[in-house]
Each structure stands twice: as structure tokens, then as C-alpha cells.
Backbone as CSV, one residue per row, in Angstrom:
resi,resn,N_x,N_y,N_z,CA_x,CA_y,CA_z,C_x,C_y,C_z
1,UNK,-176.718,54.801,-13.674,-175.944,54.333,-14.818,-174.461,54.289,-14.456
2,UNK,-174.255,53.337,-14.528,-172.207,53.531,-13.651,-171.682,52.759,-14.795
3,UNK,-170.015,53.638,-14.615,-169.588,53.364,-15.701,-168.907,52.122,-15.969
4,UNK,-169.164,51.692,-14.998,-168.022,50.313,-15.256,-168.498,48.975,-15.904
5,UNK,-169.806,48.705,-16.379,-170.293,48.144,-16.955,-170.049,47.433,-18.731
6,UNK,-170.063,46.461,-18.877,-169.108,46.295,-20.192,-170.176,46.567,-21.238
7,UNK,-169.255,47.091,-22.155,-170.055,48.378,-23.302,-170.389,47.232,-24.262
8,UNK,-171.211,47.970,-25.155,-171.749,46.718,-26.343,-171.278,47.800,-27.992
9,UNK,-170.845,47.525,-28.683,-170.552,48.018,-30.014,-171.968,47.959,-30.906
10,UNK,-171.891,49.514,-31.131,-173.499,50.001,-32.359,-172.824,50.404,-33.089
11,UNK,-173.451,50.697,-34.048,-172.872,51.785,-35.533,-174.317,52.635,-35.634
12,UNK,-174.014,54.368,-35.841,-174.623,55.117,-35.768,-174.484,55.451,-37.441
13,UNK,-175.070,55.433,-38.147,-174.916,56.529,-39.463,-175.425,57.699,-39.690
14,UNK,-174.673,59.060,-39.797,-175.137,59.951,-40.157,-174.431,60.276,-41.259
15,UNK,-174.990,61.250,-42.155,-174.620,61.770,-43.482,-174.324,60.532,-44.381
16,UNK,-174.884,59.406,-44.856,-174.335,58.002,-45.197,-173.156,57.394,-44.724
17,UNK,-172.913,57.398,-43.777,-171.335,56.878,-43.060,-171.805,56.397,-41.728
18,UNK,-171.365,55.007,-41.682,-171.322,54.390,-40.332,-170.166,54.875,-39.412
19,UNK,-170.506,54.678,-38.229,-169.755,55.203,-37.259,-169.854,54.282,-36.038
20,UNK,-168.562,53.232,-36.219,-169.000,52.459,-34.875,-168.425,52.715,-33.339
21,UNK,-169.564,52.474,-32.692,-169.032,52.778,-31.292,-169.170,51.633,-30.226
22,UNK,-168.647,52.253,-29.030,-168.748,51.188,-27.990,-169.203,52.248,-26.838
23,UNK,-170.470,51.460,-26.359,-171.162,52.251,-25.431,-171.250,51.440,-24.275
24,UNK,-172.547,51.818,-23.477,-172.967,51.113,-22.161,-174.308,50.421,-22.917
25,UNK,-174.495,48.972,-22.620,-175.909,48.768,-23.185,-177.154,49.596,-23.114
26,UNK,-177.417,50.230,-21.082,-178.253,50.732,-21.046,-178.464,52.465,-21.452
27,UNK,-177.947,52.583,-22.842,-177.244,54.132,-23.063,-177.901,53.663,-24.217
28,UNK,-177.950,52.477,-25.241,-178.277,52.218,-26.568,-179.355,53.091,-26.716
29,UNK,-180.705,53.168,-26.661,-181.784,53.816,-26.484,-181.667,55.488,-26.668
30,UNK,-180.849,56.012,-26.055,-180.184,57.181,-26.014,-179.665,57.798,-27.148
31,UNK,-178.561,56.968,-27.436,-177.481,56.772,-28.573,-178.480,56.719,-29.628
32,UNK,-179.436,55.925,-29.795,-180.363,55.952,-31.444,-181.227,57.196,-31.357
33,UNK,-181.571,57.419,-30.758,-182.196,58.910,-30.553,-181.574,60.165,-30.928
34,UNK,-180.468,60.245,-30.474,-179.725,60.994,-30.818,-179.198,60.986,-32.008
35,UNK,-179.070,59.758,-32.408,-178.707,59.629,-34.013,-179.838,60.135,-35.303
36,UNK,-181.169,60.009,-34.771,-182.475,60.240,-35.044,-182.543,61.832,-35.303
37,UNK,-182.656,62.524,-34.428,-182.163,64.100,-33.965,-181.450,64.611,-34.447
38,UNK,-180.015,64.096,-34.897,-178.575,64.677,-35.734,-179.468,64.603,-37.098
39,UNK,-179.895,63.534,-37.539,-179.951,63.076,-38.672,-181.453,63.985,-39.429
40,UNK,-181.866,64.152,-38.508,-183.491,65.134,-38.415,-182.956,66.923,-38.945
41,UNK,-182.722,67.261,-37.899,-181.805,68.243,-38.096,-180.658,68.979,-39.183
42,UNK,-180.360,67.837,-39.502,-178.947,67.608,-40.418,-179.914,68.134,-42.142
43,UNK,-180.756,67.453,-41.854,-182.185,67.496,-42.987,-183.033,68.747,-43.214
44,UNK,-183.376,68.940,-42.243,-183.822,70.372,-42.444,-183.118,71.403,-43.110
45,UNK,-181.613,71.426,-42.040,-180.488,72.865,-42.231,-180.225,72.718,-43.924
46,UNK,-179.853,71.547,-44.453,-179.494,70.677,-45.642,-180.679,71.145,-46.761
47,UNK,-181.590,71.166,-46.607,-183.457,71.781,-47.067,-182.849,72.989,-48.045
48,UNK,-182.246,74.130,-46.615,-182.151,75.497,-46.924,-181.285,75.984,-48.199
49,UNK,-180.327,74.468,-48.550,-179.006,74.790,-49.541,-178.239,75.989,-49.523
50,UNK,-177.432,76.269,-48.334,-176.284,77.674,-48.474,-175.662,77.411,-49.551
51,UNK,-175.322,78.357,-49.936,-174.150,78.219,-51.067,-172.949,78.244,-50.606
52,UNK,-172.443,77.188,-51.224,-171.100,76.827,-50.524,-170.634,75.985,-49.650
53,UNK,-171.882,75.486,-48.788,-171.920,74.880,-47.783,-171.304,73.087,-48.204
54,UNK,-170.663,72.726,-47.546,-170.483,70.840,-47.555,-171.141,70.806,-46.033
55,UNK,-170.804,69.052,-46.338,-171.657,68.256,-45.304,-171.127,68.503,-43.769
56,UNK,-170.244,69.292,-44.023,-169.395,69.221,-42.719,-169.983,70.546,-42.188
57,UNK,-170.104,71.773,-42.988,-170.362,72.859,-42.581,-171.953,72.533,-41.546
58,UNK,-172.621,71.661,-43.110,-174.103,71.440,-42.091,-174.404,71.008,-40.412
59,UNK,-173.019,69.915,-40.684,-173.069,68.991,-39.394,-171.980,70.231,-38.411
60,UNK,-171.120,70.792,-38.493,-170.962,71.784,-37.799,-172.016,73.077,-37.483
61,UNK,-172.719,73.348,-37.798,-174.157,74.340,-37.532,-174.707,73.535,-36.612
62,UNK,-175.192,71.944,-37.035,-176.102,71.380,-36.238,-175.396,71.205,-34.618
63,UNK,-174.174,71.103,-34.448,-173.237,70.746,-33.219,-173.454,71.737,-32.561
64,UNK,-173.399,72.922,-32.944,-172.892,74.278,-32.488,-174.540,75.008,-31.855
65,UNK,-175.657,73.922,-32.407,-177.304,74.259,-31.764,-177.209,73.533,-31.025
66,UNK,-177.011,72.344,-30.931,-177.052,71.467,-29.979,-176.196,71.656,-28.763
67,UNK,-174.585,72.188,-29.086,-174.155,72.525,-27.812,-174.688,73.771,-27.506
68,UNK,-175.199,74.708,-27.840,-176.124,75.979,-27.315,-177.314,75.212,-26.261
69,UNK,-178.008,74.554,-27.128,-179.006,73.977,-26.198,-178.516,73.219,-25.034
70,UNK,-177.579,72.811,-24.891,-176.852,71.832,-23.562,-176.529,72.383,-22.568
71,UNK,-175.594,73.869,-22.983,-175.403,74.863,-22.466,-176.347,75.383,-21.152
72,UNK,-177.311,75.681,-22.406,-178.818,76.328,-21.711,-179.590,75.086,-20.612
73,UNK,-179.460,73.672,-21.005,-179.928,73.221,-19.776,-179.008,72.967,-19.294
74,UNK,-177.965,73.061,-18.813,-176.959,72.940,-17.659,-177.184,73.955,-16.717
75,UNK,-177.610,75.419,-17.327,-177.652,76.902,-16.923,-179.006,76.888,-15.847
76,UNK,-179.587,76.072,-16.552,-181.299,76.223,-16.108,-180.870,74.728,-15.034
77,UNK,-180.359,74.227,-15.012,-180.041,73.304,-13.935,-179.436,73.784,-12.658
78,UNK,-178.624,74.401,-13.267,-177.451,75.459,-12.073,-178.835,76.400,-11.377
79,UNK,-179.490,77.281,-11.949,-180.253,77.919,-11.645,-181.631,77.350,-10.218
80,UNK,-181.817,76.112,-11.048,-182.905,75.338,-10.295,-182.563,75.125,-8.881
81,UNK,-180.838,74.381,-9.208,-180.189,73.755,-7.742,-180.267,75.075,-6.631
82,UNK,-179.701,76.184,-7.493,-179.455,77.577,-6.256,-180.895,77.543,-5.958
83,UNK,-181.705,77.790,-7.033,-183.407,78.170,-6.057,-183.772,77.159,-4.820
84,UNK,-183.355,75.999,-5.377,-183.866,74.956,-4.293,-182.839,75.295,-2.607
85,UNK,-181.532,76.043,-2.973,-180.958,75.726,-1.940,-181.091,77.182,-1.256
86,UNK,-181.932,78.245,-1.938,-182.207,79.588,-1.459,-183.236,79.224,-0.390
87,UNK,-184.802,78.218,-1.014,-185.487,77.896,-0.492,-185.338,77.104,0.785
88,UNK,-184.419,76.265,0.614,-184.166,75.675,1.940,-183.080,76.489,2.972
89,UNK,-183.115,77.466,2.435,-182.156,78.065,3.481,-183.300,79.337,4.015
90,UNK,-184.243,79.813,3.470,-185.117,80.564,3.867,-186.347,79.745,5.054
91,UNK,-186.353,78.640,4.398,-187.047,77.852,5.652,-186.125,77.895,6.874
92,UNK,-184.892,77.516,6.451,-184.439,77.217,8.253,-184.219,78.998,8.727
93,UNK,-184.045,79.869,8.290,-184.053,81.326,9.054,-185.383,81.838,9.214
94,UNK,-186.695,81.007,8.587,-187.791,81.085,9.031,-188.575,81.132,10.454
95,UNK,-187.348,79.440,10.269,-187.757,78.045,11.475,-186.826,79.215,13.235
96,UNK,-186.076,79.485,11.987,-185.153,79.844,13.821,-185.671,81.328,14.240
97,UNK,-186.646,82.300,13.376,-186.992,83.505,13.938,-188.400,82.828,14.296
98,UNK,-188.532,81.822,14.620,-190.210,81.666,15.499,-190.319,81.862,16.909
């Protein structure tokens, strides 16, 4: 996906409000999904009725799971890369005590 590609303008709505953007075409797919997910989410937390709560509080809760979860696979990414590069480094001190 490279960025230099000329973007195409969507409008996302969440909470009844359009929101237009300018993306990469091959990102559209992405972008509605995610709008799908906010909007999923947004619904549930919204279900529970805090007292007190506005639309902003909701959509701030939902941001604040979602960047937790991003977090966590970046972490579990970082994690994967070191195992893979433990593993390949245990093969070659394998390879050279034969």
C-alpha cells in the first residue's frame, strides 16, 4: 500500500454526523469497517446508559478500547519479531557447534 497514490473522498458517519475524508482508494474497505466497529461498539457502551454520560464520553471509552487493543497487537508483534529473531539466531549457534 504506498502512500503516494491519489486519495478518493468518503464520508464516514458516526453518532449521526458525517465526517468526510480523503483516503487511499485501496484503504476504502478498511475505512467502512472500521466505521462499522466504532459504530457497533458505540451501541453497546450507549445500551448501558451511565449517568451523565454524552456522546463524547461514549465515543471517548470506545477510543481508549480500541487504542488498548492496538497497543496489545503492536506488543504481540514486537514479541513475535524477537521470537523469530531468537530462533534464527539459535539455529546459526546450532549450525556453528556441529
Amino acid at each position: 500500500m504506498g502512500m503516494a497514490g491519489k486519495k478518493m473522498n468518503i464520508k464516514l458517519k458516526v453518532l449521526d454526523k458525517q465526517y468526510p475524508m480523503a483516503i487511499l482508494p485501496e484503504l476504502e474497505e478498511v475505512y467502512r469497517i472500521g466505521e462499522q466497529e466504532l459504530r457497533r461498539r458505540l451501541s453497546e457502551l450507549m445500551a448501558n446508559k451511565i449517568d451523565g454520560y454524552t456522546d463524547l464520553n461514549y465515543l471517548a471509552m470506545v477510543a481508549l478500547d480500541i487504542a488498548a487493543e492496538n497497543a496489545c497487537l503492536t506488543s504481540d508483534r514486537e514479541v513475535s519479531d524477537d521470537a523469530d529473531r531468537l530462533i534464527a539466531l539459535a539455529a546459526r549457534i546450532e549450525e556453528r557447534l556441529k
